[in-house]
C-alpha beads as a LAMMPS data file, in Angstrom:
LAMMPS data file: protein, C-alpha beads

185 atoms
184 bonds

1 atom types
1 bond types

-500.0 500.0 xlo xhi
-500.0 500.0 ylo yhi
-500.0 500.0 zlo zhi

Masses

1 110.0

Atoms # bond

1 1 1 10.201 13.502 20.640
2 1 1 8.443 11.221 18.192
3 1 1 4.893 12.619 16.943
4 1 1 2.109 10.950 15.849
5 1 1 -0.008 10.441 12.466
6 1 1 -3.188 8.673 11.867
7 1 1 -5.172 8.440 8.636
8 1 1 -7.480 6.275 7.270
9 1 1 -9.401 5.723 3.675
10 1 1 -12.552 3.655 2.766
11 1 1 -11.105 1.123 0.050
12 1 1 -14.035 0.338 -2.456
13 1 1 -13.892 -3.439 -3.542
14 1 1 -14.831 -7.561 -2.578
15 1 1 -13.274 -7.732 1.424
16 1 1 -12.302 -11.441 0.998
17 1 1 -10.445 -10.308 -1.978
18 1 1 -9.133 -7.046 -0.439
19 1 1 -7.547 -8.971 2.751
20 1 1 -6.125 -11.847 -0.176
21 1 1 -4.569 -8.970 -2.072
22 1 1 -3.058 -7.132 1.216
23 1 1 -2.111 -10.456 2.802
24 1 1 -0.309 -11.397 -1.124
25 1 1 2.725 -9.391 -2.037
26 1 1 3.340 -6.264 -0.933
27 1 1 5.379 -4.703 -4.435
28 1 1 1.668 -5.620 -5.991
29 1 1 -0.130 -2.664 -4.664
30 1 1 3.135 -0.783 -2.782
31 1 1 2.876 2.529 -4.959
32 1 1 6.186 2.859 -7.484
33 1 1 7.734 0.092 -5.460
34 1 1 11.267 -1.661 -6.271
35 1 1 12.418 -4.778 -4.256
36 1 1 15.392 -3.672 -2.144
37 1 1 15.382 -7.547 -0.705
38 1 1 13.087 -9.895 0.907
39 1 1 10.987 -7.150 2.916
40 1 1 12.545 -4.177 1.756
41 1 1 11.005 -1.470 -1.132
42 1 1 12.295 1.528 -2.403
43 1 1 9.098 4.177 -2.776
44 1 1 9.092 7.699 -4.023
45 1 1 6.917 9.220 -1.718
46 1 1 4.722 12.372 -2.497
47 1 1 3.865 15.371 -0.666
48 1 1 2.708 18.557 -2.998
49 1 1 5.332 19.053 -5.388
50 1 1 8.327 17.545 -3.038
51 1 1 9.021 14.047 -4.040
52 1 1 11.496 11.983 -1.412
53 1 1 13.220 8.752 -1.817
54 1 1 12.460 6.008 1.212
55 1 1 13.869 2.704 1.736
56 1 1 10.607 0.746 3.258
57 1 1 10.171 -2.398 5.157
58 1 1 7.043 -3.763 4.941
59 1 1 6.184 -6.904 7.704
60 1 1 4.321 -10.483 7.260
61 1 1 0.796 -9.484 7.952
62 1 1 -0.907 -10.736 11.050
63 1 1 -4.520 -10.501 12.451
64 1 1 -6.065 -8.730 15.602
65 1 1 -10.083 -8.866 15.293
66 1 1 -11.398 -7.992 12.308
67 1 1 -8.323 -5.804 10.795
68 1 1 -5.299 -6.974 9.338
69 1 1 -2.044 -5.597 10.796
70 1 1 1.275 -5.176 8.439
71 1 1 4.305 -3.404 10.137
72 1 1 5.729 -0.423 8.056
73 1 1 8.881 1.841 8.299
74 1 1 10.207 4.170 5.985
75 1 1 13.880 5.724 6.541
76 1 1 14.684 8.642 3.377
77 1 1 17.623 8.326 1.508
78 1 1 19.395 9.690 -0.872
79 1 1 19.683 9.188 -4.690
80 1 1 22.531 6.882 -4.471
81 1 1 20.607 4.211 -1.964
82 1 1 22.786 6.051 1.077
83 1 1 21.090 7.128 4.418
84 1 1 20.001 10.670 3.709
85 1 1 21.530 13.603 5.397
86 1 1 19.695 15.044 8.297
87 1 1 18.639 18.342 6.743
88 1 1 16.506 16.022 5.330
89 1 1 12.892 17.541 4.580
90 1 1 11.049 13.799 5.275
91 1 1 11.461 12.227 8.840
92 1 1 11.640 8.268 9.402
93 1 1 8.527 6.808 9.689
94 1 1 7.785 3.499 11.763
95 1 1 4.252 2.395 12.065
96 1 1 1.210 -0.316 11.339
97 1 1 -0.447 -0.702 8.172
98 1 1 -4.171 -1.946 8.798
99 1 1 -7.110 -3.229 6.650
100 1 1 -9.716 -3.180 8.538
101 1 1 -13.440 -5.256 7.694
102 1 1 -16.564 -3.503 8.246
103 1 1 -19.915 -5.002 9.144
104 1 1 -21.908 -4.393 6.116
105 1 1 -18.733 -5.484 3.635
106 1 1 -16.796 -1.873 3.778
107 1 1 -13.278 -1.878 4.302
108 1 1 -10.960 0.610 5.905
109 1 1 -7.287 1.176 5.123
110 1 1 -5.185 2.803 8.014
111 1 1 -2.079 3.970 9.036
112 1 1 -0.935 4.621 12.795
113 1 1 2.468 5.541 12.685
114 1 1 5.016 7.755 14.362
115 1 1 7.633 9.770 13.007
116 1 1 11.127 11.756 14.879
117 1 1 11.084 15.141 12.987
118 1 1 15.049 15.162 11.890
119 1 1 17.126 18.657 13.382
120 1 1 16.532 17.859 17.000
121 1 1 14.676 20.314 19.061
122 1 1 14.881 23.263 16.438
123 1 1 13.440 20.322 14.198
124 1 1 10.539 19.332 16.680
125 1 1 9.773 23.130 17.112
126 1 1 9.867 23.354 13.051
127 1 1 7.621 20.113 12.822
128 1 1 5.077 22.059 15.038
129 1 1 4.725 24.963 12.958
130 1 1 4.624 23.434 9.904
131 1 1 6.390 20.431 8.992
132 1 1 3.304 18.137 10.793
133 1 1 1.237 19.461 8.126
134 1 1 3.671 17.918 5.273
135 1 1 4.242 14.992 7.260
136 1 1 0.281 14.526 7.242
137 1 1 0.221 15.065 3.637
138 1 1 2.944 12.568 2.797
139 1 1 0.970 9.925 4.717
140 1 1 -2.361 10.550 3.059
141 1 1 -0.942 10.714 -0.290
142 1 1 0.713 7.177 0.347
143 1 1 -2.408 5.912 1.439
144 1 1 -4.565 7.322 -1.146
145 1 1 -2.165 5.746 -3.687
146 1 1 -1.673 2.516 -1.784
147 1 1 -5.971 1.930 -1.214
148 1 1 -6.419 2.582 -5.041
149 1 1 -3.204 0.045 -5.680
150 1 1 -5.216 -2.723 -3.435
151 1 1 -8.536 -1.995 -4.996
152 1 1 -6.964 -2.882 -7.886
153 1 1 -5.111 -6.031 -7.342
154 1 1 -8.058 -7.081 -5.245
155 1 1 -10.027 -6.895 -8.235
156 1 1 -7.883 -9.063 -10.435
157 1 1 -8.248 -11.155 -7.545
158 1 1 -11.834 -11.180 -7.607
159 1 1 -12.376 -11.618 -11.723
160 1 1 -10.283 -14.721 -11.180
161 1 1 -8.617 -16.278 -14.458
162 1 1 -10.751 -16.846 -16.915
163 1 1 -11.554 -20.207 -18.595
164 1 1 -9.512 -21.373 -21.071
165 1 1 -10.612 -21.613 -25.109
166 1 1 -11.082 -25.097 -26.431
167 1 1 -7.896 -25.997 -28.919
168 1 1 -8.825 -26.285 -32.638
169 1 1 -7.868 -29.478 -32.486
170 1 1 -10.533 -30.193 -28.954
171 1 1 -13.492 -32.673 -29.793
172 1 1 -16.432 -30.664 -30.443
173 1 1 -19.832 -32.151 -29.208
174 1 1 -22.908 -31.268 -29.206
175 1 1 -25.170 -28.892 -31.065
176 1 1 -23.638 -25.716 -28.892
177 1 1 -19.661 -26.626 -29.745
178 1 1 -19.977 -23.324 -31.873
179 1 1 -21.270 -21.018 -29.023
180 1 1 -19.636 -18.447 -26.896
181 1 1 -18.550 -19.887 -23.470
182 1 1 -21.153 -17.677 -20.951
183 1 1 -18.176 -16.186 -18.967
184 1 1 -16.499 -14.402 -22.299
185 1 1 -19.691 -13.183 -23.064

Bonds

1 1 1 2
2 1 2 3
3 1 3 4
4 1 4 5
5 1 5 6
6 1 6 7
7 1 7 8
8 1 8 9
9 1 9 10
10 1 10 11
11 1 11 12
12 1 12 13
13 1 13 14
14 1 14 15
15 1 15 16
16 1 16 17
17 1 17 18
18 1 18 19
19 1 19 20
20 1 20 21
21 1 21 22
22 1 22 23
23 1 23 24
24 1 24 25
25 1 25 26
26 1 26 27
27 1 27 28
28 1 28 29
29 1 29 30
30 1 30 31
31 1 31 32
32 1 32 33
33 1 33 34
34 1 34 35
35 1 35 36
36 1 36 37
37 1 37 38
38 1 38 39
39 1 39 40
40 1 40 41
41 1 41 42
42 1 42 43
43 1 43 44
44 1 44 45
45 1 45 46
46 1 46 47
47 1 47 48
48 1 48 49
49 1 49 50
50 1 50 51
51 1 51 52
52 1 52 53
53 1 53 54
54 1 54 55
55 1 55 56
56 1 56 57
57 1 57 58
58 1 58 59
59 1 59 60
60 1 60 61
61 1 61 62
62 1 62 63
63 1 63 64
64 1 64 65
65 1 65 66
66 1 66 67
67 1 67 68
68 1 68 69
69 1 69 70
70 1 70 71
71 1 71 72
72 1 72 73
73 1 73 74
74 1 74 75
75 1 75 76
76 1 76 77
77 1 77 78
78 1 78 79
79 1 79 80
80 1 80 81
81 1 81 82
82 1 82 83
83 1 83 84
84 1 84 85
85 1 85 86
86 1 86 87
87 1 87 88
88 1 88 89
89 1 89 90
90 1 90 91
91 1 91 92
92 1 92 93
93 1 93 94
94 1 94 95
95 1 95 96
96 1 96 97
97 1 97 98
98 1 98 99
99 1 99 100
100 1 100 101
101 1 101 102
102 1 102 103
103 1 103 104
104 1 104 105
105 1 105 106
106 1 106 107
107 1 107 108
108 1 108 109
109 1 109 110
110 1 110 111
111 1 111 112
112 1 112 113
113 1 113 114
114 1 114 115
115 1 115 116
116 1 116 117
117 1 117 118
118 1 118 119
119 1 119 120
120 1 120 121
121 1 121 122
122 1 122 123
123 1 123 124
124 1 124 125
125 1 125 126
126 1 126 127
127 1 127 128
128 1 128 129
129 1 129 130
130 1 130 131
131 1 131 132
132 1 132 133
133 1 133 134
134 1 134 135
135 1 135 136
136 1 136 137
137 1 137 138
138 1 138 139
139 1 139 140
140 1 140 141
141 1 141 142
142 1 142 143
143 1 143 144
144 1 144 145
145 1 145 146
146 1 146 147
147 1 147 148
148 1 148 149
149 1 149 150
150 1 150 151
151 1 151 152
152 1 152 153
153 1 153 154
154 1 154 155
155 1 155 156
156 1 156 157
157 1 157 158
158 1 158 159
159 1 159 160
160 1 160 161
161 1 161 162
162 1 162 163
163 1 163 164
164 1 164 165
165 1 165 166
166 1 166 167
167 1 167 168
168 1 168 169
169 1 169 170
170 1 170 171
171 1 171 172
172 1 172 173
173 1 173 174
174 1 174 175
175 1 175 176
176 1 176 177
177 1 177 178
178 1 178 179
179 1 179 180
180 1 180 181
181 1 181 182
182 1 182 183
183 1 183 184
184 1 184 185
């Protein structure tokens, strides 16, 4: 029987720029992530001291209200790129991905997802005892790492490039042609 997860994380930074970077590129603030094709990443995910190998899809963004909605599933596998085996420790993992704008300019990174603990029923009586709690983990630790990924690109985002320098060889008028352009100061 599939469980659920739910976790969310305040993500400090401009929300125009925030919803730019999330609705840009998802290998830009995808923690570790390696293109594996058009939608597809491989992640090493993190859980305490365990460290599993996913293959993730990640979806075109789309809007409901004021959050932004990206699909996201994760299936482990192993080191050679192969479906893992299913004494696997990390279940599949098939969910949304939301930023979400507060009044007031905070923003809100969540996750609502649902995972099949692997082993069957021994595994789903395993997963209540203890295995939720890593599953939990995993999902807070990628979202930790993923809000501090999108706070980042969203402030590249936000600096904009800057100006470019005059060429030596640029006319130089006026009596400020040797001052410092204001935005490099």
């Amino acid at each position: 029987m599939p469980r659920s997860v739910r976790t969310f994380l305040p993500v400090v930074g401009d929300p125009v720029a925030l919803a730019t970077a999330f609705d840009g590129d998802p290998a830009r603030w995808l923690p570790g992530a390696r293109r594996d094709g058009q939608d597809c990443f491989i992640l090493a995910l993190r859980a305490g001291s365990l460290t599993r190998t996913v293959r993730a899809t990640v979806g075109s963004p789309w809007r409901a209200g004021a959050t932004r909605w990206r699909t996201l599933s994760w299936d482990p596998i192993s080191e050679d790129g192969e479906p893992a085996a299913m004494d696997r420790l990390l279940p599949s993992l098939d969910g949304e991905l939301g930023l979400h704008a507060q009044a007031g300019g905070r923003t809100t990174l969540l996750l609502d997802a649902r995972y099949r603990p692997p082993g069957g029923a021994f595994g789903g009586a395993f997963d209540a005892v203890a295995m939720h709690r890593l599953a939990r983990t995993t999902v807070e630790r990628f979202l930790e790492e993923v809000t501090a990924r999108l706070a980042g690109e969203a402030l590249l985002l936000d600096d904009g490039p800057m100006p470019a320098e005059p060429s030596p060889s640029a006319p130089r008028d006026g009596p400020d042609h040797h001052r410092t352009p204001v935005a490099a100061r």
